[in-house]
C-alpha positions as CSV (number, residue, x, y, z in Angstrom):
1,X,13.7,-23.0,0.5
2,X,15.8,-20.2,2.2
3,X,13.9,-17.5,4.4
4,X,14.0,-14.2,2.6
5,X,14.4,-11.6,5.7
6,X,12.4,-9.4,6.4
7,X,11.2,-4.9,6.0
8,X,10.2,-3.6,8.9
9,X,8.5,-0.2,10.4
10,X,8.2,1.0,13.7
11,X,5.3,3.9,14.4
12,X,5.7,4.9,18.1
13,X,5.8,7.9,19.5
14,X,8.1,7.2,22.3
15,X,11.9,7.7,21.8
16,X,12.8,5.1,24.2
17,X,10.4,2.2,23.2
18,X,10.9,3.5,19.4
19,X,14.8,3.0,19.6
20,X,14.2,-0.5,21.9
21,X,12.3,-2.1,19.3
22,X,14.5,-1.1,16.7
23,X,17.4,-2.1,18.7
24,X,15.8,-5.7,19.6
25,X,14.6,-6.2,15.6
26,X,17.9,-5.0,14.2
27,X,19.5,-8.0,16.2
28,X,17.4,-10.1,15.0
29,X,19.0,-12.1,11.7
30,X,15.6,-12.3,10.0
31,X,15.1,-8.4,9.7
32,X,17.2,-6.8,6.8
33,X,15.9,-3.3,7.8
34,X,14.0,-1.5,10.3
35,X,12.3,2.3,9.7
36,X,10.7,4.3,12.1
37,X,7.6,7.0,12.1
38,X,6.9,9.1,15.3
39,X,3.5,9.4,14.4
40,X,0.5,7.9,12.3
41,X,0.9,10.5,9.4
42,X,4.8,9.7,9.1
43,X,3.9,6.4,9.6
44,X,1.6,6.4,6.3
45,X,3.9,8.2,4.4
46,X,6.5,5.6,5.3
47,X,4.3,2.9,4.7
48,X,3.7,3.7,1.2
49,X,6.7,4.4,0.1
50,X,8.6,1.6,1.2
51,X,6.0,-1.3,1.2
52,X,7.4,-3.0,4.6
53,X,6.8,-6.9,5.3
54,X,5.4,-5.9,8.7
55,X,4.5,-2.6,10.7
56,X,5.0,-2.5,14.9
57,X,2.0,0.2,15.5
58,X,1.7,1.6,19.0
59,X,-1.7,2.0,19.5
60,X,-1.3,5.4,22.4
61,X,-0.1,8.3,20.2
62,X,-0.8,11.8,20.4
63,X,-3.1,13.1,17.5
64,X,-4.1,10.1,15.3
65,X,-4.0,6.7,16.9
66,X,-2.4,2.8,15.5
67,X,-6.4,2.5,15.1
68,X,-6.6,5.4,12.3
69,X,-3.6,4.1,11.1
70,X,-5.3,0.6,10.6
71,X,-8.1,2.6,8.9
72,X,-6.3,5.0,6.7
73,X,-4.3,1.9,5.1
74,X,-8.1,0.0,4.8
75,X,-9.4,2.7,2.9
76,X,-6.1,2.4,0.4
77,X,-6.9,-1.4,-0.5
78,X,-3.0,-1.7,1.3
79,X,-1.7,-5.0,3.0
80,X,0.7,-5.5,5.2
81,X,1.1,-7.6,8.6
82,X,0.9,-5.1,11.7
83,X,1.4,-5.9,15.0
84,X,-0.3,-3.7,17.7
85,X,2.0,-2.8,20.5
86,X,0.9,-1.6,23.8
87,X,1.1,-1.5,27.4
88,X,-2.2,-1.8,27.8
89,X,-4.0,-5.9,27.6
90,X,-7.7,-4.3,26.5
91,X,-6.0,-3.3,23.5
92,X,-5.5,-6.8,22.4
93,X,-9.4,-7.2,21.8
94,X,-9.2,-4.6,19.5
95,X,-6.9,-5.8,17.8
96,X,-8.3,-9.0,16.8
97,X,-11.5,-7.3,16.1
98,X,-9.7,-4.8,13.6
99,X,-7.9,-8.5,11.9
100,X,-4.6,-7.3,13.4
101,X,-2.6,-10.6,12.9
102,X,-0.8,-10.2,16.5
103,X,-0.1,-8.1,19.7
104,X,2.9,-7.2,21.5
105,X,2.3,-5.7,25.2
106,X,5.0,-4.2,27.0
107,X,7.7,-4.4,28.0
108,X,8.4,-6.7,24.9
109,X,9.7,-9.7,25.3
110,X,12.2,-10.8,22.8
111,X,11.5,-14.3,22.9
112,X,8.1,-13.3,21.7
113,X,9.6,-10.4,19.2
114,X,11.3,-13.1,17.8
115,X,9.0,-15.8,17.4
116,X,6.5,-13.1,15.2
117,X,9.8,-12.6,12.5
118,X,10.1,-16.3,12.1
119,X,6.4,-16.6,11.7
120,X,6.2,-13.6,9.2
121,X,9.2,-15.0,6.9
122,X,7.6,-18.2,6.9
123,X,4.4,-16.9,5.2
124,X,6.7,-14.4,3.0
125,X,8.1,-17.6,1.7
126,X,4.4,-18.8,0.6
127,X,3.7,-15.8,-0.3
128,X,6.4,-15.9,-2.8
129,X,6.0,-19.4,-3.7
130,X,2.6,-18.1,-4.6
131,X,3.2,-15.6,-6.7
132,X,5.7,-17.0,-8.7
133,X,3.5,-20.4,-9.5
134,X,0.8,-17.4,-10.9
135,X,3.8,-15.8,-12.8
136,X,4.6,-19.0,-14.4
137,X,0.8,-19.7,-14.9
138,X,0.5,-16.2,-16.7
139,X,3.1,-16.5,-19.4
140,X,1.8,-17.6,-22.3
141,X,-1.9,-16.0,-21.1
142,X,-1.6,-12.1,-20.3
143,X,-4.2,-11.2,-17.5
144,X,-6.4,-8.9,-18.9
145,X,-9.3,-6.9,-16.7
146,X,-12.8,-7.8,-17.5
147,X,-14.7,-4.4,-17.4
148,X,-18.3,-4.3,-18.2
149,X,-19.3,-1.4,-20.0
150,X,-23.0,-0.2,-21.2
151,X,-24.3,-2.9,-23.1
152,X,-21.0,-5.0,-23.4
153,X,-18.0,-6.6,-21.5
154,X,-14.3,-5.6,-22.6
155,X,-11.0,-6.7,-22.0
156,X,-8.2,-4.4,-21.1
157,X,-4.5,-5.0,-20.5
158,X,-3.8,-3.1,-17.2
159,X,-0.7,-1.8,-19.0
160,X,-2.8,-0.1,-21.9
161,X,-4.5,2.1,-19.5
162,X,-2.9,5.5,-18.9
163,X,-5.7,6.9,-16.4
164,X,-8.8,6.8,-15.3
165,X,-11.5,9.5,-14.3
166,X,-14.8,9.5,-12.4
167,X,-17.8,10.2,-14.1
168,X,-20.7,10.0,-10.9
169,X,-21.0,7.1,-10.6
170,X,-19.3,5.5,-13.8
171,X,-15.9,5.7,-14.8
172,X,-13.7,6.5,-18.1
173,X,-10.7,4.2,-18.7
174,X,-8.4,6.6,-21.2
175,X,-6.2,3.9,-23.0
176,X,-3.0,4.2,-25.2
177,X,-4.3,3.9,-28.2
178,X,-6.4,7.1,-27.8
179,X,-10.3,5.3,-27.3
180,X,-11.9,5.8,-24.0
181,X,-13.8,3.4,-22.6
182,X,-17.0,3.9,-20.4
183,X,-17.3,1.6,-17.1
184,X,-20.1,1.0,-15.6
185,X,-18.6,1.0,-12.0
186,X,-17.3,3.5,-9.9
187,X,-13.5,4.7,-9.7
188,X,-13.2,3.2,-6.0
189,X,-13.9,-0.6,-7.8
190,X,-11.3,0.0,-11.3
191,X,-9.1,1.4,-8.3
192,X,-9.3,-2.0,-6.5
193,X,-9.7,-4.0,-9.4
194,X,-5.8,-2.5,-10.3
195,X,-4.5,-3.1,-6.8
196,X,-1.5,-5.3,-8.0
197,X,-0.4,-3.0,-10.4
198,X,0.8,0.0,-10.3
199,X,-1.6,2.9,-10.4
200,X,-2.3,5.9,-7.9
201,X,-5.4,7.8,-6.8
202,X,-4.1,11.6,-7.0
203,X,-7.8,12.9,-5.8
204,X,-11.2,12.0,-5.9
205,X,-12.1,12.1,-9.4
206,X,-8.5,9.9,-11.2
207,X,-6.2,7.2,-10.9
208,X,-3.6,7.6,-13.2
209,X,-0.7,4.5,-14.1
210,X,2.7,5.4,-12.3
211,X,4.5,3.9,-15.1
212,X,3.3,6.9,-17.5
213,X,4.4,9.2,-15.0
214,X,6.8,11.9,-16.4
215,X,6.3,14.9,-13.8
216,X,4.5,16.2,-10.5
217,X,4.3,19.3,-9.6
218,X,3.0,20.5,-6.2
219,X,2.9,24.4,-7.1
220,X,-0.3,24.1,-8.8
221,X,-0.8,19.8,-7.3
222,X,-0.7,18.6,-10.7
223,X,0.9,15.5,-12.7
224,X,2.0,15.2,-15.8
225,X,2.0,11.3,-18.4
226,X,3.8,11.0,-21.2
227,X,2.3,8.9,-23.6
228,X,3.3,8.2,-27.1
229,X,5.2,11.8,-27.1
230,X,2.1,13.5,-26.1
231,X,1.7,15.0,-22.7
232,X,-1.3,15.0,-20.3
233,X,-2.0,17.2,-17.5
234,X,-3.8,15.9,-14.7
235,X,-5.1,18.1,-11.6
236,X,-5.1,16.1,-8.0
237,X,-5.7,17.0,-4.5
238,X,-2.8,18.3,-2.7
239,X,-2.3,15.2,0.2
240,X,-2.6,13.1,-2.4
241,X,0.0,15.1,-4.7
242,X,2.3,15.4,-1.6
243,X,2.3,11.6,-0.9
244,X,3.3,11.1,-5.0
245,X,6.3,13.4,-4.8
246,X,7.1,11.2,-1.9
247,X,7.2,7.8,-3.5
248,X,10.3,5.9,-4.4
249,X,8.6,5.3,-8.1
């Protein structure tokens, strides 16, 4: 099987060892493109938007460190393979402790630079392989979510769920066909349980599904679905709201 090549993004928050790296990865024939972020909260933004293969994260930057960067992504249920990068060795315990799959000190070698792409398109290969096998496994059996309710256990189609709102520490699933249904976990677990597909926390209190998306509005940090002709207005936090308009969706 072919090596697909790879995303990549830089955050560092020096010029000169932002534009080496990019210079070393951009000559390197498994890399089919290479971003950069300055800082952590770029960085972030970046991140999300463009879903890289893997991230080169200094760990020394003014403000934020690679370390909240590690954290902020966590918290999000995101994956990725990062790389810490850093001219300083202690960083490399760290790293390891944090499950950072590598470490880069500098200067970078490019023998080493290079070993880590090969590496990383190896496993994107498995990865693939992977998720194609559960494609094929899926086709004649939908997956649905098994939610457990108040006295019962229901099965949704992630697709048939147009948002979800925290109730303490419940949640309500609003589905297309107009029933709500009443979890009996929190919004943080339905937001994990629908990491593979493609939903979006807009605050603390909803999640809504990015393919009922019609409009977002940051004057008044609101979004708007679309469902069966009928509009709904939902209210989000305004980082949150930012990060949406953001998105390639």
């Amino acid at each position: 099987m072919k090596k697909e090549k790879l995303k990549a993004l830089v955050v560092e928050d020096e010029k000169p060892d932002r534009d080496l790296l990019n210079y070393l990865l951009k000559s390197n024939p498994g890399i089919k493109e290479v971003h950069e972020a300055e800082n952590v909260e770029d960085g972030l933004f970046k991140f999300i938007d463009l879903n890289p293969d893997v991230v080169f994260l200094d760990i020394m930057m003014p403000g934020k460190t690679g370390f909240d960067f590690i954290e902020l992504i966590k918290k999000r249920n995101l994956e990725t393979n990062i790389v810490i990068i850093s001219a300083y060795p202690d960083a490399a315990v760290k790293a390891i402790r944090n499950q950072v799959y590598d470490f880069l000190l500098k200067p970078i070698d490019e023998k080493v630079l290079n070993r880590l792409v090969d590496k990383y398109r190896v496993q994107k290969n498995i990865n693939i392989s992977e998720k194609l096998d559960r494609v094929l496994e899926n086709i004649d059996h939908p997956l649905k979510l098994k939610i457990s309710s108040k006295n019962s256990h229901i099965l949704i189609e992630p697709q048939d769920i147009i948002y979800c709102t925290a109730e303490g520490p419940y949640t309500d699933i609003h589905l297309s066909n107009g029933n709500v249904e009443l979890a009996n976990v929190n919004l943080a677990k339905i937001e994990k349980l629908l990491t593979d597909y493609r939903f979006f926390r807009i605050g603390r209190s909803a999640l809504i599904n990015l393919n009922k998306l019609w409009k977002v509005s940051r004057n008044d940090n609101t979004c708007t679905l679309q469902v069966n002709k009928k509009e709904i207005k939902l209210k989000g936090s305004t980082k949150q709201i930012k990060i949406l308009c953001e998105m390639k969706i």
